[in-house]
C-alpha positions in Angstrom: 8.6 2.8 5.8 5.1 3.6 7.3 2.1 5.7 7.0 2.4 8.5 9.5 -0.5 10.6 11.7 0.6 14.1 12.8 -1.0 14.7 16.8 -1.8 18.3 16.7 -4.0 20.8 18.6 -3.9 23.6 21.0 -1.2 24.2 23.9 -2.0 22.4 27.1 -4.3 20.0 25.4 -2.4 16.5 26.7 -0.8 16.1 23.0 2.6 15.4 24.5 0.7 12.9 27.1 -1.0 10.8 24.5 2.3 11.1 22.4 4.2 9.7 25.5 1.6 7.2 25.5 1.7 5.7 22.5 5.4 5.9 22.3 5.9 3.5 25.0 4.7 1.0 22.9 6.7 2.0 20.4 8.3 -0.9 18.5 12.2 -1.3 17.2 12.6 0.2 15.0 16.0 -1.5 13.7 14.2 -4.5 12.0 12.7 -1.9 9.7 15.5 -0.8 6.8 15.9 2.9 5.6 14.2 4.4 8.5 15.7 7.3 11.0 13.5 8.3 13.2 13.9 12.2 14.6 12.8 12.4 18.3 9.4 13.8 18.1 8.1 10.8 16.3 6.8 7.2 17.4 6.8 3.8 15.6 3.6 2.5 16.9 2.9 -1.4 16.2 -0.8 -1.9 15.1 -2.8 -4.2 17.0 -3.3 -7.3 15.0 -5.1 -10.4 16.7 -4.7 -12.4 12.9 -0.9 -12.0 13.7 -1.0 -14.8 16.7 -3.3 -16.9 14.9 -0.9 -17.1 12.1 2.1 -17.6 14.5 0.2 -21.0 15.8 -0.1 -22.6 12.5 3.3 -21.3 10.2 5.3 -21.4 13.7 7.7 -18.4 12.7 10.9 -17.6 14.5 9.9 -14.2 14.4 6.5 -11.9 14.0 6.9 -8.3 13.0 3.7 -6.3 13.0 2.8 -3.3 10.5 3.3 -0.2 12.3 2.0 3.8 11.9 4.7 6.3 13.0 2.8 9.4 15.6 4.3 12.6 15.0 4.1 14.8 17.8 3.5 18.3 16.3 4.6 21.7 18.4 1.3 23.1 19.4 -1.0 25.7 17.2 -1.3 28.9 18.4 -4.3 31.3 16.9 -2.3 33.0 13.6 -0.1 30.4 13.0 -0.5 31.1 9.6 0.9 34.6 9.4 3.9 33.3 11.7 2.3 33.1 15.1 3.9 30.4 17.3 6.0 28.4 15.6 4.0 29.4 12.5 5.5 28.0 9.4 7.6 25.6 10.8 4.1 24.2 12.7 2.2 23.7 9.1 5.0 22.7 7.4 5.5 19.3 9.7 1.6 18.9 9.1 2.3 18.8 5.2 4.7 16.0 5.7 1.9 13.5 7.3 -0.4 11.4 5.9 -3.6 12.1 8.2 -4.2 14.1 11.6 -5.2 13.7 14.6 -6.5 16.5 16.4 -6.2 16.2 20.5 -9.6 18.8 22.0 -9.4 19.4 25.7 -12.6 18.1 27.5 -10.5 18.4 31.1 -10.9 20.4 33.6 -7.5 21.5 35.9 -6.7 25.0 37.6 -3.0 24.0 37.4 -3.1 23.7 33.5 -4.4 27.4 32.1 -6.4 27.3 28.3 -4.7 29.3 26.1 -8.2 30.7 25.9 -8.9 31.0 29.4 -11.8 28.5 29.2 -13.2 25.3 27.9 -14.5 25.2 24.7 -14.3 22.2 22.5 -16.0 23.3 19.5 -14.2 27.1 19.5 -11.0 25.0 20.0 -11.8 23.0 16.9 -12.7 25.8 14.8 -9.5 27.9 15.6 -7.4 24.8 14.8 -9.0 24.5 11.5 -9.2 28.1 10.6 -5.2 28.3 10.8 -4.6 25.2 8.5 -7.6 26.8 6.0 -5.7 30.1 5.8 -2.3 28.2 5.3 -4.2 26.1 2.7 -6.0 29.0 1.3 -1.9 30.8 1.0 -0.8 28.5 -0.9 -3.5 27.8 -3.7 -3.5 31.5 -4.2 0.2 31.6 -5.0 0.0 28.1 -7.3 -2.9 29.8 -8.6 -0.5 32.9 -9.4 2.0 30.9 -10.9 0.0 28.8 -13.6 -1.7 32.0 -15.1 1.8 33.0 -15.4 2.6 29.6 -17.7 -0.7 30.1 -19.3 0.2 33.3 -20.9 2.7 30.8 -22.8 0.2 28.9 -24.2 -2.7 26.7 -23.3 -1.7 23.4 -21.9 -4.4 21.2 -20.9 -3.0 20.0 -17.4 -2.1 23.7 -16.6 -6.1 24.4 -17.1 -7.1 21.2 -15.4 -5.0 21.7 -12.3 -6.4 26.1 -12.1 -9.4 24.4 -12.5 -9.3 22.6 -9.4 -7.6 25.0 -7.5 -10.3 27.4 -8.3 -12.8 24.9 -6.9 -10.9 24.3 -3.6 -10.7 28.3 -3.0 -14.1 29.1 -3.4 -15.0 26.3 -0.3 -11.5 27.4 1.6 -13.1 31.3 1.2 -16.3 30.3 3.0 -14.1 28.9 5.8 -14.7 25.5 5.2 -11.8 22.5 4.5 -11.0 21.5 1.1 -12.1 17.9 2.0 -15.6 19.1 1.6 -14.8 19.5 -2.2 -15.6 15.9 -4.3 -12.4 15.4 -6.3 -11.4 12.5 -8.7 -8.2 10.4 -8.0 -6.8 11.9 -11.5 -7.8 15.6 -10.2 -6.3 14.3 -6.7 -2.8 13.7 -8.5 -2.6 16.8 -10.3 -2.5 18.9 -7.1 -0.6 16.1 -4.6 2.4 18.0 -5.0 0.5 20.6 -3.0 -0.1 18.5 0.5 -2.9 20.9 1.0 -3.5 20.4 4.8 -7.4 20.2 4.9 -7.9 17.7 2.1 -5.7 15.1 5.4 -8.1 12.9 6.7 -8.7 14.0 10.2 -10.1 12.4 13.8 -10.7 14.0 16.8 -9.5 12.9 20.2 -11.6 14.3 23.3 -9.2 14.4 26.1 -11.3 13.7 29.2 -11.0 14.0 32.5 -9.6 11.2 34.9 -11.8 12.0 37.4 -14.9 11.4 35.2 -13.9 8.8 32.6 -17.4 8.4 31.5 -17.9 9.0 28.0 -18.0 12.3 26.5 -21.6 14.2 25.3 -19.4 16.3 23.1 -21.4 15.3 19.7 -18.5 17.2 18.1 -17.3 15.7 14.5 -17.2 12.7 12.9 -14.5 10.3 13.6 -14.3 11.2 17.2 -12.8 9.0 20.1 -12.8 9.9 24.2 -9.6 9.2 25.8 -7.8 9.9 29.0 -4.6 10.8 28.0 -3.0 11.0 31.7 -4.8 7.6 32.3 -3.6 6.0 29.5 0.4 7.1 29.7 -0.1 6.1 33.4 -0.9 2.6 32.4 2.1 2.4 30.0 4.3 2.5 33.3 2.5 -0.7 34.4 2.7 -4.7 33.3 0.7 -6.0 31.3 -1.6 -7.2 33.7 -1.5 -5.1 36.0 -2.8 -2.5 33.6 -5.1 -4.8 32.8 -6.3 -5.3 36.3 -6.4 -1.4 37.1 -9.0 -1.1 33.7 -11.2 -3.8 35.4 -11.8 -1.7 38.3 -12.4 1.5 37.2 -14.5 -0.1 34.7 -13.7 1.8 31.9 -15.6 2.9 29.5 -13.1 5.5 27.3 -11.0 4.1 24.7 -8.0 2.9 24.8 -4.9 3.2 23.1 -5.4 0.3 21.1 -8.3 1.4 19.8 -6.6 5.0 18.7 -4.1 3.0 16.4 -7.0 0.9 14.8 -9.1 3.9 13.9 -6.1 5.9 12.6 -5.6 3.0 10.7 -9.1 2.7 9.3 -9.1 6.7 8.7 -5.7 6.3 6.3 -7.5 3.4 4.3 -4.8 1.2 4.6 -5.5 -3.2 4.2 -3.2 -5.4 6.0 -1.4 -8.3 4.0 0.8 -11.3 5.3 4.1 -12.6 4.2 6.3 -15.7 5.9 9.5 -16.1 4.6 13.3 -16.7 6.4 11.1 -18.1 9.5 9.8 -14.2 9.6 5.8 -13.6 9.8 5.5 -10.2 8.8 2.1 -7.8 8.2 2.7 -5.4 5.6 0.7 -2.1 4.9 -0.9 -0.7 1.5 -3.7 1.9 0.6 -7.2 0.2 0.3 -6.9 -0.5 -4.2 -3.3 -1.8 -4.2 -2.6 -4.2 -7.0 0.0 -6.4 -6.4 3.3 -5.4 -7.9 3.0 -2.5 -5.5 2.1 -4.5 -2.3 5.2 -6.7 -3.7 7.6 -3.5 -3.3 6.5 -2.9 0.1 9.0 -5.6 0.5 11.6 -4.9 -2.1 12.0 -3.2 -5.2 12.8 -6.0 -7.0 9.3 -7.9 -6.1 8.5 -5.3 -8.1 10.0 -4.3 -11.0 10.3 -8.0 -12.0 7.1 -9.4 -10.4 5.8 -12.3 -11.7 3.2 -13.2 -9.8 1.6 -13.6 -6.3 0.5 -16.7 -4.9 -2.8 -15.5 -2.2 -4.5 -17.8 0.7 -6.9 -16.0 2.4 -5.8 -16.1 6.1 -8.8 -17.3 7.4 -8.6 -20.3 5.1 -4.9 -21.4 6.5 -5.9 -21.1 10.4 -8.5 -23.5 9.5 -6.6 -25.7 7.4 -3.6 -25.7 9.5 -0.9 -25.2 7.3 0.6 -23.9 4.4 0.9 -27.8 2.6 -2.7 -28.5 3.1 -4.1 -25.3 1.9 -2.4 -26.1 -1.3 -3.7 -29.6 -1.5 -7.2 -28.4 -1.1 -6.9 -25.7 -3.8 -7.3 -22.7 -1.3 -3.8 -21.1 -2.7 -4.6 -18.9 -5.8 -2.4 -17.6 -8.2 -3.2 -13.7 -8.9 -1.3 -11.4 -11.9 -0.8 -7.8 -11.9 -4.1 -6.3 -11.9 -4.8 -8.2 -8.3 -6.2 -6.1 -5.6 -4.6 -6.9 -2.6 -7.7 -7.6 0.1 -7.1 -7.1 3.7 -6.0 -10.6 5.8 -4.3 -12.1 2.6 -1.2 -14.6 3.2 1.3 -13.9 -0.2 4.0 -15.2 -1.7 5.3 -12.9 -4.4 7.3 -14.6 -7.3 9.6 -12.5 -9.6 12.2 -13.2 -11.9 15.9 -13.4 -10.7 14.8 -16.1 -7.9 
């Protein structure tokens, strides 16, 4: 149904606060088919201003956004990988997500003890990594094991290809460094998907501050890193609307906010964002950055796109302006794509397939 970011960390950290967070904005999920949704995972709408633009000009009886589900993941313990904790079970929920968000304590509080008796953002970071390296670095040894078995069968060009690969990814995961430091091709990408190696995940970093000193963080820590206040911000879900948005104005906040968490996990998963109106229902709709057509077209249904047609695109920007579906057409702003279409983020479709 959705693309899916697994919250993971240390103990103590404020993962379960940010999950409670988020969660309360979590949308329902029963206008969303074939989903079941266990209790340690949230259906988080994404933020979309384009969405009550649209609503003013195609008037829809109802506006479902595209969503990203937050999977609160039991906390890592140093030697997860050889069992620690909740061990296995702990990596093998990781496996299952599409990117990951790690939550680093910045905070200071007596009444919440570190697992490692003190603050350390950076140590935190590097124990958290180390455990899903030595999971990674587990299971390319034993694929690695296996496909010199088939070789001895014969040489099979995607058997060497793939041992290549691996062989690539263990040399960087034996340094101690994450397999997303290693340049591979989309082809050499598939041949080892089946893998869901845990440090090729895109990954951001959320510094848990303190709620007594919301000032931004110094910690210059890792790329795609956002300050938050976790106990601020699940506070704040408890409130109205506005009067969460009055309590922001006088603290003066300068952290960001949950809204901004959804976009960037967003942005990290590469994802665009396409429209659709049809049965009175504005809808935004979620594929990978490259989707052609046909398979932005089974986001909605299978049979968009097994007998697509073709897709009939208006730039989004282009209908606000116009003002509605009728004149956009009139002025030559709808264009009719094929197959090989790359959907482009804001785009209003209309998919056409045979049997309709």
């Amino acid at each position: 149904m959705s693309f899916s970011v697994g919250i993971v960390g240390l103990p103590n950290v404020g993962k379960s606060t940010l999950f409670k967070a988020l969660t309360q904005n979590q949308v329902n999920i029963s206008n969303y088919p074939f989903c079941t949704i266990s209790p340690n995972v949230g259906v988080v709408k994404v933020p979309e201003e384009r969405l009550n633009k649209l609503e003013k000009v195609l008037k829809p009886e109802k506006i479902l956004p595209t969503v990203i589900e937050f999977v609160d993941i039991a906390g890592l313990v140093k030697g997860a990988h050889q069992g620690e904790g909740l061990g296995n079970q702990f990596l093998s929920h990781i496996r299952g997500v599409d990117a990951i968000l790690q939550v680093v304590r910045t905070f200071e509080d007596k009444n919440v003890i570190h697992v490692a008796g003190k603050i350390d953002p950076k140590s935190d970071i590097e124990v958290v990594n180390l455990e899903l390296i030595f999971a990674d670095l587990s299971v390319v040894e034993k694929r690695l094991q296996a496909l010199k078995k088939e070789l001895k069968s014969g040489s099979q060009k995607e058997i060497v290809q793939t041992a290549t690969i691996l062989e690539k990814i263990k040399r960087v995961l034996d340094k101690g460094e994450l397999a997303s430091s290693v340049e591979l091709t989309e082809e050499e990408k598939d041949l080892i998907k089946d893998l869901s190696l845990l440090t090729l995940k895109p990954v951001m970093y959320v510094l848990n501050v303190d709620e007594n000193n919301l000032q931004p963080t110094t910690y210059n820590l890792q790329p795609n890193s956002i300050p938050i206040c976790a106990k601020l911000e699940a506070e704040l879900g408890e409130l109205s609307k506005e009067e969460a948005e009055e309590y922001i104005k006088e603290l003066e906040l300068k952290v960001a906010s949950l809204d901004e968490l959804i976009k960037l996990s967003y942005k990290l998963l590469d994802l665009v964002t396409f429209f659709t109106i049809q049965s009175k229902i504005l809808q935004a709709w979620t594929v990978p950055n490259g989707a052609k057509a046909p398979e932005a077209a089974g986001k909605i249904h299978t049979d968009f796109k097994e007998g697509f047609i073709k897709a009939e695109v208006i730039n989004w920007q282009d209908l606000v302006k116009v003002g509605s579906e009728g004149e956009a057409r009139e002025k030559g702003l709808v264009r009719t794509e094929g197959k090989d279409y790359l959907v482009q983020d804001g785009d209003v479709i209309h998919f056409r397939f045979s049997g309709r």
